[in-house]
SEKOLTOR-59241 format. One record per residue (C-alpha): residue in one letter; x, z, y. Coordinates in pm, whole numbers, plus 32768, in hexadecimal, padded with zeros to 4 digits. Layout:
BEGIN
R:residu:east:up:north
R:A:X:Z:Y
...
This chain:
BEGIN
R:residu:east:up:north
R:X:D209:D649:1D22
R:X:D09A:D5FC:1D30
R:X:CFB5:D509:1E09
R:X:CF96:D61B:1F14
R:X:D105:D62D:1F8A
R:X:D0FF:D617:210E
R:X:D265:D579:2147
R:X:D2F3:D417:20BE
R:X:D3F6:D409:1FCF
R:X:D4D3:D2DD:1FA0
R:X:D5B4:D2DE:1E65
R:X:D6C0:D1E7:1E54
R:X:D76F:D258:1D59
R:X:D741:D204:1BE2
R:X:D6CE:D2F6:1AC4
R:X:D843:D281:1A18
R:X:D91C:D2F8:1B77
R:X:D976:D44C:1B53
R:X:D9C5:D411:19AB
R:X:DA80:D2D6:1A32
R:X:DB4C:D366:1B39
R:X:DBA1:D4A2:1A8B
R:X:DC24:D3BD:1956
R:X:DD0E:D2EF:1A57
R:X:DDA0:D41F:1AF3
R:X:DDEC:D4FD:19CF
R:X:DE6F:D3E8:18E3
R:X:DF63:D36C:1A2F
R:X:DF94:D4C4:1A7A
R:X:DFDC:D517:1929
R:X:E0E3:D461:18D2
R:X:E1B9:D459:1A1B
R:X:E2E0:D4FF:1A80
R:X:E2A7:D613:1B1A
R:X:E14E:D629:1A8E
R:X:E055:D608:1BA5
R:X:DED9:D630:1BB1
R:X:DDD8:D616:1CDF
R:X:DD31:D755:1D23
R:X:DBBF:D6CE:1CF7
R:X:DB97:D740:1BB7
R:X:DBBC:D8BC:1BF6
R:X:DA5C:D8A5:1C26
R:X:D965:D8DC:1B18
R:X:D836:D9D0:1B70
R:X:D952:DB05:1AF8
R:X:DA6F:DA7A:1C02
R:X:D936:DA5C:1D1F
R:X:D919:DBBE:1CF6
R:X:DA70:DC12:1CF9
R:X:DAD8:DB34:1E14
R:X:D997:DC38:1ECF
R:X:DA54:DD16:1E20
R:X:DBA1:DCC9:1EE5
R:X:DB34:DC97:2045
R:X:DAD8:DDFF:208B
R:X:DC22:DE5C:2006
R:X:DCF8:DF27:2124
R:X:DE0B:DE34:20C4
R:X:DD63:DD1F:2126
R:X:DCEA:DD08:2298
R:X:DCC3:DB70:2286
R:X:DB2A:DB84:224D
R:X:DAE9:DCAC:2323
R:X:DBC4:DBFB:2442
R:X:DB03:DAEF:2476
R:X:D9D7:DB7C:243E
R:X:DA51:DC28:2558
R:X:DACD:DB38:264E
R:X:D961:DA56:25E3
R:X:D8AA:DBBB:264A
R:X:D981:DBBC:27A8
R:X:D988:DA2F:2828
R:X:D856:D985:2761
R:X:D7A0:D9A0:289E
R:X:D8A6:D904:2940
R:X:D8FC:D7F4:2823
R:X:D75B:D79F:2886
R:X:D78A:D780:29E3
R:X:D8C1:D6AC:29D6
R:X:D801:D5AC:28C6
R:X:D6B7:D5B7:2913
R:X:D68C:D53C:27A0
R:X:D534:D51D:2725
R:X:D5E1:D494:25A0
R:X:D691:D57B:24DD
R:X:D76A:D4DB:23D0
R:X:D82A:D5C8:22E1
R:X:D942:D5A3:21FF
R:X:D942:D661:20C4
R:X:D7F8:D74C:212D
R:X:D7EE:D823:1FF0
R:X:D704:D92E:2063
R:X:D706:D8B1:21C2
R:X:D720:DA53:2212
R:X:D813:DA38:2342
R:X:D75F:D8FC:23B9
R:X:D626:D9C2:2418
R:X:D6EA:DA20:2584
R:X:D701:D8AB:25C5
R:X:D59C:D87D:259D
R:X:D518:D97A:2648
R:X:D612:D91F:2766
R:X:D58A:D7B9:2769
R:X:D434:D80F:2727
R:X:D3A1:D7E6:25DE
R:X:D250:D746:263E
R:X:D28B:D5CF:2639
R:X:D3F8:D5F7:25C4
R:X:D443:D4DA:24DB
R:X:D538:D5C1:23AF
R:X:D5CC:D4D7:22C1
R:X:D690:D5EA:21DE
R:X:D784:D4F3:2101
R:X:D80F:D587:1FB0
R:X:D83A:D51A:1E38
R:X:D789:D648:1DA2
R:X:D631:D5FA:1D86
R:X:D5B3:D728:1D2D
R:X:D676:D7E0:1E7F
R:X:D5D2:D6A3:1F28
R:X:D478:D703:1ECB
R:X:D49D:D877:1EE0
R:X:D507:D89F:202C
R:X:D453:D78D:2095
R:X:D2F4:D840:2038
R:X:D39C:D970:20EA
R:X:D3C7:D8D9:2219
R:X:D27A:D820:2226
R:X:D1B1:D96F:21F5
R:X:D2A3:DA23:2302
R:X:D28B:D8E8:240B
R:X:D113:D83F:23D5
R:X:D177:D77D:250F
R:X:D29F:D6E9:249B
R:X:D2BD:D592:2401
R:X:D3AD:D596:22BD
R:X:D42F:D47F:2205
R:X:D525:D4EC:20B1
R:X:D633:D3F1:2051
R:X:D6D8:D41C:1EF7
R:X:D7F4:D35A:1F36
R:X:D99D:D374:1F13
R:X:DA0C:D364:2063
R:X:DB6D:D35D:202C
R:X:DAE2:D1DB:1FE0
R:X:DA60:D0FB:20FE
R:X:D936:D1CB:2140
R:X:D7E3:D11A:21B4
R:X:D6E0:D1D8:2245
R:X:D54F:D1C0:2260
R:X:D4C4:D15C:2395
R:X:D4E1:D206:24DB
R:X:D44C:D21F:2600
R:X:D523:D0E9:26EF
R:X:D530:D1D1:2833
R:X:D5D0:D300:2871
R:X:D70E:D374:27E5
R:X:D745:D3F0:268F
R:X:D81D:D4EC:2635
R:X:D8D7:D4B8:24BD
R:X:D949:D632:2425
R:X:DA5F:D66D:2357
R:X:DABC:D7EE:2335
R:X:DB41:D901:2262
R:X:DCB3:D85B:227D
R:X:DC2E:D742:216A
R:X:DD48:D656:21F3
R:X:DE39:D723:218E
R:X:DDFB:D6AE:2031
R:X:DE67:D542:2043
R:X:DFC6:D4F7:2063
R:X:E082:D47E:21A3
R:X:E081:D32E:2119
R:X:DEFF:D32B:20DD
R:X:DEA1:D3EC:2205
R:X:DED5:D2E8:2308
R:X:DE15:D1CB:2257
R:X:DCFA:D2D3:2234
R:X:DCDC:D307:23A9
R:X:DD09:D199:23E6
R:X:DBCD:D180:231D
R:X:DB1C:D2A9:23DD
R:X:DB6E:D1F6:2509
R:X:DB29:D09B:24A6
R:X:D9B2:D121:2479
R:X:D9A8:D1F2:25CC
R:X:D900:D12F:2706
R:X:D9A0:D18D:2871
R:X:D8C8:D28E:28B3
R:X:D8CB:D344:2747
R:X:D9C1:D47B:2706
R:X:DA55:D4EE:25DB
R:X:DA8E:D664:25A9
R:X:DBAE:D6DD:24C5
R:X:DBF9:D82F:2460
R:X:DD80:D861:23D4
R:X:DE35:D98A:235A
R:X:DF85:D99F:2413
R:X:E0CD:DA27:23A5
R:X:E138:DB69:23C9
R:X:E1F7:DC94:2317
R:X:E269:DC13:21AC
R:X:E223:DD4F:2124
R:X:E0BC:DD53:219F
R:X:E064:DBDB:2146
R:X:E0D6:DC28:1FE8
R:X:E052:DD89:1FD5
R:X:DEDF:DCC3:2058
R:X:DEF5:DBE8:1EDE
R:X:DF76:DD28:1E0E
R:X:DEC0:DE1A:1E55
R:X:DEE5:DF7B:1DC0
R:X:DDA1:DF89:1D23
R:X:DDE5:DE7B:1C31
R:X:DCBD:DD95:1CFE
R:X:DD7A:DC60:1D48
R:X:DE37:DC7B:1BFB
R:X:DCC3:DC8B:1B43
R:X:DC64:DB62:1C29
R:X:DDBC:DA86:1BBB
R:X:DD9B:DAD2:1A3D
R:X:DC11:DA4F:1A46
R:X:DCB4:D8F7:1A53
R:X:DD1A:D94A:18E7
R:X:DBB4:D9B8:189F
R:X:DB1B:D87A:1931
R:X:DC1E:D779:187F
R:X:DBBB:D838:1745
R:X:DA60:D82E:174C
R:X:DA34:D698:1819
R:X:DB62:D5EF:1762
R:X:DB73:D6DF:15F7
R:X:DCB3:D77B:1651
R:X:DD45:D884:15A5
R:X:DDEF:D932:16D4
R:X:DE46:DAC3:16B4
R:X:DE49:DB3E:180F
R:X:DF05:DC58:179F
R:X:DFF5:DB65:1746
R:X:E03D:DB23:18BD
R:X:E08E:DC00:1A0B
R:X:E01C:DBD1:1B3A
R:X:E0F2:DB39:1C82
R:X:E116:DB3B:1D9D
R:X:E23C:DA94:1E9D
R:X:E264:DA2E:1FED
R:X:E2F2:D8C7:2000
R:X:E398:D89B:2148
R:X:E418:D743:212A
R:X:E298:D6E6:211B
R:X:E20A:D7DD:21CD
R:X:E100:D856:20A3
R:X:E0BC:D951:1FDA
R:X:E0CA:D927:1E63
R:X:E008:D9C6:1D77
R:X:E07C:D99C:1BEE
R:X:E066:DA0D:1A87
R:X:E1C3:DA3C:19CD
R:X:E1D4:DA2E:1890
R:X:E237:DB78:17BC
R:X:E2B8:DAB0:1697
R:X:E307:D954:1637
R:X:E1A4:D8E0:159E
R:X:E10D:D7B7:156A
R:X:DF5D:D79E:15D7
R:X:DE81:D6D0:154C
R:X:DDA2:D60E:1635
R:X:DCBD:D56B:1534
R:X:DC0B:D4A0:1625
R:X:DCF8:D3E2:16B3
R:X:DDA4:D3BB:1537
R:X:DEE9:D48F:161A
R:X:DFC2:D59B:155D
R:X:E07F:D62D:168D
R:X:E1F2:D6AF:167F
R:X:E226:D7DE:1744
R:X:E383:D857:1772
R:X:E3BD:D9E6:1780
R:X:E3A6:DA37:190B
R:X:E307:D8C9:194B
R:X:E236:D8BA:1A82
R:X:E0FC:D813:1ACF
R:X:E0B3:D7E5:1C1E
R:X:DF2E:D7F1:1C3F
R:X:DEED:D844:1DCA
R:X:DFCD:D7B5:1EC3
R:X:DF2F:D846:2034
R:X:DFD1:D7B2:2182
R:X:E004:D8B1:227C
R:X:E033:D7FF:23ED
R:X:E0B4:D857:2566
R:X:DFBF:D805:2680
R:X:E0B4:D6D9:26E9
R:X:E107:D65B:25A5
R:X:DF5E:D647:256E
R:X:DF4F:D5BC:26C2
R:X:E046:D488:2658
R:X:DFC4:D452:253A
R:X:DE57:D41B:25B6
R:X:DF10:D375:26EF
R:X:DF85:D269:25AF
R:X:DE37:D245:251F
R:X:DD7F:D1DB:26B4
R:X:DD15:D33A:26E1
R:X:DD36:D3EB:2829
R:X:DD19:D546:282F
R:X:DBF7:D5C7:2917
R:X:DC2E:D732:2914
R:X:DCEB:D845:27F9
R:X:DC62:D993:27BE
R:X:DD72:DA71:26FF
R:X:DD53:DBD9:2681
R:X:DEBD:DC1E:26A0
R:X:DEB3:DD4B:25E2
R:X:DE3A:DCAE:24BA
R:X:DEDB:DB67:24C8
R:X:DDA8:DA75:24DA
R:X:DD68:D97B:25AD
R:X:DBFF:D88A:25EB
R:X:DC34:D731:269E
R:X:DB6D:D67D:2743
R:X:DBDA:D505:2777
R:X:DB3F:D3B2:27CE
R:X:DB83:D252:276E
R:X:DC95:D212:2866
């Protein structure tokens, strides 16, 4: 970006993270049994796209259910807060965040969008500037699933932290209560934090929303091979590998994976790995927590959260919460 940019950017993240982290997870991931991979690295410019791609898919109502529920009640989530700071989680291109700022007001609203993309960072954040000359914007490039430190705001008035498109169902029971712990341990008594979570439902549907009959979602899963090939010199055939998709009911997620069509053995050159595959081997590469309103209630309950009001489109199985530090 150049000397004119109209918003502050904080990075806190090194130029070595993402090569770092990626190297960590697919070498652990890699190796264990089952083989098991965090879903950040669907996301090379291709996967952005196809992840677009996937949330105007009739199969999957998550995105256009809380877009939604945010275009009913975020008139109502401003009234109830009051915020004049808008922290969010994992912004990307902040598109569904737009109703909470108008709803608060943009002019004078302090938006600190947090994400580790840089390049989302600055894009929406020259977006949102143009759109909203009023509003005050500060990016953080940061990892928030770490202790998460944010710039400067204003001491008065509440602020309200963001955390949408059912994100949280991506970390694990066992992680997900430390991580609201940490939310909370941030939050003042008069802050809010506003979660949106996909809820169970029919097992045909959840499946049906990650296998899709246009292929989408099995495009999206395969990229993973694409990206390991190109970032770690891989020699991955995605033709090599089907696309999964099962409902795990003992955890209450959804898996997505690629099974193996053969027994084969991949080269991943940077990480000095040859990889066994076994003929039918899975690779789990998405796990995505589904919740009830109560169990979501407890948990938050378990992390000092006290839920301020729920907003559910039944129909669709989504729910936004609003909580405080109780």
């Amino acid at each position: 970006m150049t000397a004119t940019r109209t918003y502050g950017y904080t990075d806190t993240l090194d130029a070595e993270h993402y090569a770092r982290a990626l190297n960590a997870d697919i070498r652990a991931g890699l190796t264990a049994t089952p083989k098991s991979t965090a879903p950040t690295w669907f996301y090379d410019a291709r996967g952005s796209d196809l992840f677009e791609e996937i949330t105007q898919l009739p199969e999957y109502p998550l995105w256009r259910a809380e877009l939604g529920l945010l275009q009913q009640h975020a008139g109502d989530i401003a009234a109830r807060t009051g915020a004049r700071s808008l922290v969010e989680l994992g912004s990307g291109a902040s598109t569904k965040t737009k109703l909470i700022i108008e709803a608060l007001g943009p002019t004078g609203l302090r938006y600190v969008p947090v994400d580790v993309s840089a390049d989302a960072l600055h894009q929406a954040s020259a977006q949102l500037v143009t759109d909203y000359p009023g509003i005050s914007l500060h990016a953080l490039r940061a990892d928030f699933t770490a202790p998460l430190v944010l710039p400067e705001l204003p001491d008065s008035g509440s602020r309200l932290l963001a955390f949408l498109g059912s994100t949280l169902g991506n970390f694990r029971r066992s992680t997900r209560g430390p991580f609201l712990r940490g939310l909370r341990d941030i939050m003042r008594p008069e802050d809010f934090l506003l979660i949106g979570a996909d809820l169970v439902k029919d097992e045909g549907e959840m499946v049906t929303a990650y296998d899709d009959a246009q292929g989408v979602t099995a495009a999206f899963n395969k990229n993973l091979l694409h990206v390991l090939n190109h970032e770690l010199d891989a020699d991955f055939d995605p033709d090599s590998f089907d696309h999964v998709a099962v409902w795990n009911a003992d955890e209450s997620h959804i898996e997505m994976r690629l099974r193996s069509r053969a027994e084969q053995r991949v080269k991943v050159r940077g990480l000095g790995l040859s990889v066994p595959f076994e003929d039918g081997e899975e690779w789990i590469t998405e796990r995505s927590a589904k919740f009830t309103v109560d169990g979501l209630r407890a948990e938050m309950a378990d992390a000092g959260l006290r839920t301020d009001r729920l907003w559910a489109d039944q129909e669709a199985g989504f729910t936004l919460i609003l909580a405080t530090a109780g």
